[in-house]
C-alpha positions in Angstrom: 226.6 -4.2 185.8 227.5 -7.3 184.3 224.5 -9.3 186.3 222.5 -6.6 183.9 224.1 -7.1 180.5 224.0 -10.9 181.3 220.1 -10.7 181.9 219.5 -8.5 179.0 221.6 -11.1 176.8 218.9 -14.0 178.3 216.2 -11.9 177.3 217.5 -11.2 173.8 217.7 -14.9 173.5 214.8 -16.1 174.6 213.1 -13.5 172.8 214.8 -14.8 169.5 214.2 -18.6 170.4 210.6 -17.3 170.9 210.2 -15.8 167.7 212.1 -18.2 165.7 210.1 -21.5 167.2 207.1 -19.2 167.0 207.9 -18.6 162.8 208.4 -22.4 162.7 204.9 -23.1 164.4 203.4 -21.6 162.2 205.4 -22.6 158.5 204.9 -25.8 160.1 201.0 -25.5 160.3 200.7 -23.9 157.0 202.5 -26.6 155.7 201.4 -29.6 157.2 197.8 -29.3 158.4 195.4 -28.4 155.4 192.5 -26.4 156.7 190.0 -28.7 154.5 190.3 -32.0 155.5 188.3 -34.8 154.0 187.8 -38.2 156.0 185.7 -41.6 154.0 182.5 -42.0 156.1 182.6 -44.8 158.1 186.3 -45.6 157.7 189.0 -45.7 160.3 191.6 -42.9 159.5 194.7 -42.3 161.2 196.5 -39.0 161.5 200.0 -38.5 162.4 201.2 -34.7 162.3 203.4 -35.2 165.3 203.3 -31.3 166.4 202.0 -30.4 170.1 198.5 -29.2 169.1 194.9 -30.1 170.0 191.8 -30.4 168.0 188.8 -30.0 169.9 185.0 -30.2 167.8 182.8 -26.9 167.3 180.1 -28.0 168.6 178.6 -30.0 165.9 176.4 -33.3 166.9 178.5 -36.1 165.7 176.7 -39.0 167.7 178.3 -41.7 165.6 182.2 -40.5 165.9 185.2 -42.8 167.7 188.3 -41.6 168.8 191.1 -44.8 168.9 188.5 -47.2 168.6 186.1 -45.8 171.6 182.5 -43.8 171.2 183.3 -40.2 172.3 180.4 -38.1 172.6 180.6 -34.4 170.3 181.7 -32.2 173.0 184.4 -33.9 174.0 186.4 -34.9 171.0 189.9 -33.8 171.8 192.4 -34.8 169.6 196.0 -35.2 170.4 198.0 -34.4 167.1 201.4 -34.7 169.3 200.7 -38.3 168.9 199.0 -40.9 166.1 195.5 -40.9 166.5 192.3 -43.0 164.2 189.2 -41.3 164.0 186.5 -42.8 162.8 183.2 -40.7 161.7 180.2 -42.5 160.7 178.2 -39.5 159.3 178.5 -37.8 156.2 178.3 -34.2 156.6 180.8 -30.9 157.0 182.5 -30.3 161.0 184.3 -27.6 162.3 187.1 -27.8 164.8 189.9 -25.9 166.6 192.8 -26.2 166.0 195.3 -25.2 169.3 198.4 -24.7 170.8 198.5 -24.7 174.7 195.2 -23.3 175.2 195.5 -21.1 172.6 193.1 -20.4 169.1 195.4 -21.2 166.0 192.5 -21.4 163.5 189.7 -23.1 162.5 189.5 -26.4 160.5 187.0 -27.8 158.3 186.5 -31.4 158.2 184.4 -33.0 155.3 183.3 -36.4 155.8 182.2 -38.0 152.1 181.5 -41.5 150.7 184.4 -43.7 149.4 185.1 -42.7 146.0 186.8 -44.3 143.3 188.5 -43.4 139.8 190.1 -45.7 137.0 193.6 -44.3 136.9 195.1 -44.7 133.2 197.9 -43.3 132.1 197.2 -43.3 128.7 198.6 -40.4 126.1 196.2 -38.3 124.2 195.9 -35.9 122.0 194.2 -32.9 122.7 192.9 -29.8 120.8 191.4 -26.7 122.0 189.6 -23.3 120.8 189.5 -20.4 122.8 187.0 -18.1 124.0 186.5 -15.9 121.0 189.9 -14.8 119.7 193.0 -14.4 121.9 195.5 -11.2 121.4 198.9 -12.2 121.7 200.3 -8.9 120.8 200.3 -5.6 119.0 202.2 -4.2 116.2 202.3 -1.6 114.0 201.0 -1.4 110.2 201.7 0.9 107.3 198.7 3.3 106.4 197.5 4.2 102.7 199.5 7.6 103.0 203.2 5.3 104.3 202.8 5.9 107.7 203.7 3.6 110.4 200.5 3.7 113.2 199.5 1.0 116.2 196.3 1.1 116.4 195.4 -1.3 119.4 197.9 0.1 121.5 197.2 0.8 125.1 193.5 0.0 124.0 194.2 -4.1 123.3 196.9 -6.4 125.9 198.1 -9.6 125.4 195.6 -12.1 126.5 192.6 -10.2 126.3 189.9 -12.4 124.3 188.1 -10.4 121.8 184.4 -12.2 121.8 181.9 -10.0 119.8 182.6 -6.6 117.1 179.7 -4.5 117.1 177.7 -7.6 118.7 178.5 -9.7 115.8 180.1 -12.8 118.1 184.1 -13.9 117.3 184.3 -17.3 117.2 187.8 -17.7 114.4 189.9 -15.5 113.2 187.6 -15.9 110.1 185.4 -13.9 111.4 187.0 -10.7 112.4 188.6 -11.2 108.8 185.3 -11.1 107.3 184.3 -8.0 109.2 187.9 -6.1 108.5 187.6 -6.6 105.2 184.4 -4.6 104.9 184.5 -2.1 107.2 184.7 1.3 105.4 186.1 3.8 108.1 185.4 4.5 111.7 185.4 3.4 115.3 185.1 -0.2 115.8 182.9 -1.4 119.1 184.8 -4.6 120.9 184.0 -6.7 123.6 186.3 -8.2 125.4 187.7 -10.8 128.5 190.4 -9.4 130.3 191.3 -10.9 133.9 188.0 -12.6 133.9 186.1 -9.8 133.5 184.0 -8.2 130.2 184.5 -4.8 129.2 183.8 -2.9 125.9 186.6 -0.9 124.2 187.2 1.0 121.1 189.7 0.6 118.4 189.9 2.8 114.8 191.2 0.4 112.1 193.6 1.6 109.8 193.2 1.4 105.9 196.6 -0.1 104.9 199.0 0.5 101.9 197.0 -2.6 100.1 193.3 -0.8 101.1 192.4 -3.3 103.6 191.5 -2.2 107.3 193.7 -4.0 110.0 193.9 -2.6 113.8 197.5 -4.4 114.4 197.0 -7.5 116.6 198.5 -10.9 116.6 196.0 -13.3 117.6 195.3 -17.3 117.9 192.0 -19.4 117.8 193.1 -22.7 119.0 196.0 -24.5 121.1 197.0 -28.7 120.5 199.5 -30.7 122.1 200.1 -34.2 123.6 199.0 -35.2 127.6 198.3 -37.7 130.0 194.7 -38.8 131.3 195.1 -39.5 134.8 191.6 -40.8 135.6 187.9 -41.6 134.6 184.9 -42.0 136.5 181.9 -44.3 136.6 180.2 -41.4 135.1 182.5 -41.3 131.8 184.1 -37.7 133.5 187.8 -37.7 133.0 190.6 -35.3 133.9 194.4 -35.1 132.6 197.3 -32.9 132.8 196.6 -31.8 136.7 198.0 -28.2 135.4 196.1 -25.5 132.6 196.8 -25.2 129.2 198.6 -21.9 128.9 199.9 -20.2 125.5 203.0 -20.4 124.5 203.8 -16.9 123.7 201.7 -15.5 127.0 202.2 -18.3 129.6 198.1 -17.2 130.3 196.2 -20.0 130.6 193.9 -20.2 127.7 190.1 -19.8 128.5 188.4 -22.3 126.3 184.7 -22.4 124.5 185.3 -25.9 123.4 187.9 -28.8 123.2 188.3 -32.5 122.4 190.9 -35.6 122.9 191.8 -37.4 120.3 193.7 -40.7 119.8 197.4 -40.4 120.0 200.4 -42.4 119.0 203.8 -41.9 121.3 206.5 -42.1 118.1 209.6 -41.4 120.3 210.9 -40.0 123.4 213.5 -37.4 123.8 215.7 -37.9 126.8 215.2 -34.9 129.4 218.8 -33.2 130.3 219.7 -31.2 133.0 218.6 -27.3 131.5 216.3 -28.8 129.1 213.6 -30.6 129.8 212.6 -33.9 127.3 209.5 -34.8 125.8 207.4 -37.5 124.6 207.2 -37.1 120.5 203.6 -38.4 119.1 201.3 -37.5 116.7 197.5 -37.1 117.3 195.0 -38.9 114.7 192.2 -35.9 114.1 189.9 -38.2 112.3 186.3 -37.8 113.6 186.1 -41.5 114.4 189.1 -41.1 116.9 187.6 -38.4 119.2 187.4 -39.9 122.9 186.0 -37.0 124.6 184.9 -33.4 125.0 187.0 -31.0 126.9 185.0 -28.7 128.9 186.8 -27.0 131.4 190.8 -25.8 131.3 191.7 -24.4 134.8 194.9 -24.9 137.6 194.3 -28.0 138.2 194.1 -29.9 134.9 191.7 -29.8 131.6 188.3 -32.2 132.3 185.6 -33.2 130.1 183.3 -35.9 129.2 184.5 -39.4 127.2 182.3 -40.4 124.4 179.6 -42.8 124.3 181.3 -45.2 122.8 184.7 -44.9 124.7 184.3 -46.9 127.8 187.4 -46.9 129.9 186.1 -46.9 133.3 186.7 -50.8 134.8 185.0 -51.1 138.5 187.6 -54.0 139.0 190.2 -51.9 138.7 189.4 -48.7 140.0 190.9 -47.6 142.9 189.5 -45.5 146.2 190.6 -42.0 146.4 193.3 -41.4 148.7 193.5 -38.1 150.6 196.2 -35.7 151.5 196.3 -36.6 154.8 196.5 -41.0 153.7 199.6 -39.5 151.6 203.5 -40.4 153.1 207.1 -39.8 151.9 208.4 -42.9 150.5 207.6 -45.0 147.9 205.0 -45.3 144.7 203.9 -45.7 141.7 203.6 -43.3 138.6 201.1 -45.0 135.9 202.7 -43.5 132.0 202.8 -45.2 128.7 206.5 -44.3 127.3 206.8 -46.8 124.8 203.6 -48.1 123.3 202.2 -49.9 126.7 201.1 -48.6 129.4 203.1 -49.1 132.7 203.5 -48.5 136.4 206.9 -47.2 137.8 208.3 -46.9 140.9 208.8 -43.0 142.2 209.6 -42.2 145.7 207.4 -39.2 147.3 210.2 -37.0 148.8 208.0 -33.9 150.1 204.2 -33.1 150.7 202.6 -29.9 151.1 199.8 -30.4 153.3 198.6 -27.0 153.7 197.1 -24.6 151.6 196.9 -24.9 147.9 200.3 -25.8 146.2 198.6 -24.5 143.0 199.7 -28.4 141.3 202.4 -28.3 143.4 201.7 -30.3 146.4 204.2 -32.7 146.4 207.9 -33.6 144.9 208.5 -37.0 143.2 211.6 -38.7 142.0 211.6 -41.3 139.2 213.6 -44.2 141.0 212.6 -47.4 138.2 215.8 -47.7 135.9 213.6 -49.0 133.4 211.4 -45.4 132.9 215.1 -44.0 133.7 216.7 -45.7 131.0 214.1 -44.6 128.4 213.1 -41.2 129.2 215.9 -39.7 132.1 212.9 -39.6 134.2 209.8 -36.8 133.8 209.0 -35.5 130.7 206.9 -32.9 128.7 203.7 -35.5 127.7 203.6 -37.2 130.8 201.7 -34.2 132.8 198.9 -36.2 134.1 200.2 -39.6 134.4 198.3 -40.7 138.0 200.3 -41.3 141.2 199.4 -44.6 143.5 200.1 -45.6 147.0 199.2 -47.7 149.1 196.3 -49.0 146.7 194.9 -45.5 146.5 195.3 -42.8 143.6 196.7 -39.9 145.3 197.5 -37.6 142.6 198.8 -36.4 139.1 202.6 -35.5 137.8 202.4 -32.0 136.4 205.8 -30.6 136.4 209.6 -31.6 135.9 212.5 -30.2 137.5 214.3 -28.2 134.7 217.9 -28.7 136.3 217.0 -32.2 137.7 214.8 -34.5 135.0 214.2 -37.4 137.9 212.3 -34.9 139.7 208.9 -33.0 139.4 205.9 -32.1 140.7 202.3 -33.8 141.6 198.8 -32.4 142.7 196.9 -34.0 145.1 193.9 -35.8 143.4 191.7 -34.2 145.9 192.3 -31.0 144.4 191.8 -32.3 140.7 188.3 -33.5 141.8 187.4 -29.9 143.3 187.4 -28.4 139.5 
């Protein structure tokens, strides 16, 4: 009987070990192989996941591919990720492989091979202004009719962040404009269009004739967003990108959908210190003057705000741009963090203390700590302003800050710049 009980305690265990390296397998996969990988054509790459899988090619014709510094012909690439391994693939193009664990299917991963690209990381604070798409709704209240009552109009018909964009086809484009259109209205449904979750819809609201004999349907809304941020890089095309995180209102935490934007010139006038429970920030002013406009913004998503720098602004220096580097080039340990804190732009030393190789960390694909006492002296490490400020290792940009620690000032987030250039 006790021979039984014995066994049955083996079996429980094992089955728990099973489970629980089984669990870890797979966090471990998710976490540190990325299901898109990109490789430079014609450049030797290493990869070092240390786990006991294989990689074995799809099928696809890769006639020019070495595997540690030998030819291997398509159908037999078999990669052994228990181990360091270079690969070297000398054809541009997208490849499919399987990824395995002792024989057995673990999923599918796609392997682009591009050309070496490079991007002028800068550092350099900027002001930026936005408008958004049409109106935004932050809210709904209640007015006071002509007869005393107290009525909401808009709600369960209008929610915060919707974008109102045209009334009665007559496009929105300032709060001007659905002034203008209130203050004629004599009575009656009103026709809106509106974004919500990405999507149009049409909805009806009945303005209210107030106490004063104007017509209000009881929405707070905003037309435009400004702040201070960090351009983390240019290209040889003029293209830039900052922030590596969307703009988001401050009363909704939505990111704002834009119809138009621009940097501006900005001055850094002083820094407050971050604290542990309150984060610090860099205190400038931005110089709206048409002659100091740098760029266009086009496009505010997850993983920054990019745009276009004007003709005359020419920051891109092929000297000292830098090739990308990829997720996979990316290790713990030491780099650099590119900011201007106090009137000159500067590199400080961070140290790269996790990586989230898998999956999308939605701007959160690494953790940083600010390690130069200099930066530390001035600022108490990562501040509000310094979003964007480009990360280097190894001679490569790798990625953006986005995001300090609230309880912890020296530490914050990064994006991988591979995921800034997929905007």
């Amino acid at each position: 009987m006790n021979r039984k009980k014995y066994r049955r305690w083996l079996i429980v265990v094992f089955i728990i070990y099973l489970c629980a390296f089984l669990y870890y397998l797979s966090y471990t996969i998710h976490t540190s192989i990325p299901d898109v990988w990109k490789l430079t054509v014609g450049e030797e790459e290493t990869l070092n996941f240390n786990l006991p899988l294989t990689m074995q090619a799809n099928g696809e014709s890769l006639t020019a591919a070495s595997v540690n510094g030998e030819k291997v012909p398509s159908d037999q690439i078999n990669l052994d990720l228990n181990e360091p391994v270079s690969v070297n693939i000398e054809e541009k193009g997208t490849y499919h492989f399987s990824l395995r664990w002792m024989g057995f299917h673990l999923k599918d991963v796609e392997v682009d091979v591009v050309d070496e690209m490079k991007l002028m990381p800068l550092g350099m604070p900027v002001g930026i202004y936005i408008r958004t798409k049409g109106v935004m709704v932050l809210g709904t209240g209640a007015v006071t009719t002509y007869d005393g009552d107290r009525v909401e109009p808009s709600e369960d018909v209008l929610q915060s962040g919707d974008y109102i964009l045209e009334v009665r086809d007559e496009p929105i484009q300032s709060i001007d404009d659905l002034t203008d259109i209130l203050e004629q209205w004599n009575g009656g449904d009103m026709l809106l269009k509106i974004l919500r979750n990405d999507e149009t819809v049409e909805v009806r609201v009945t303005p209210v004739r107030t106490e004063n004999s104007e017509y209000k349907i009881g929405v707070w809304i905003r037309q435009d967003a400004q702040g201070i941020g960090t351009l983390s890089y240019v290209d040889s095309e003029n293209h830039f990108a900052a922030l590596g995180h969307s703009i988001t209102d401050v009363d909704t935490s939505q990111r704002i959908d834009i119809s138009s934007g621009r940097l501006y010139q900005s001055n850094i006038l002083s820094i407050v210190k971050g604290q542990n429970g309150v984060p610090g920030e860099m205190v400038g002013n931005i110089d709206y003057k048409r002659g100091q406009i740098l760029g266009k913004i086009e496009s505010n998503n997850d993983n920054g705000i990019f745009g276009t720098l004007s003709d005359d602004v020419q920051l891109y220096d092929e000297s000292q741009a830098l090739p990308v580097g990829f997720r996979h080039e990316i290790e713990k340990g030491p780099a650099i963090v590119r900011c201007c804190v106090d009137g000159e732009i500067r590199d400080y030393d961070v140290e790269i203390e996790s990586l989230e190789l898998g999956g999308s960390g939605k701007n959160r694909d690494m953790v940083i700590k600010i390690t130069d006492e200099e930066l530390l002296n001035t600022t108490n490490g990562i501040v509000q302003g310094m979003s964007g400020s480009p990360i280097i290792q190894n001679g490569k940009i790798i990625g953006a800050v986005t995001h300090v620690f609230v309880n912890d000032s020296t530490k914050g987030y990064g994006i991988f710049i591979e995921n800034m250039l997929e905007h």
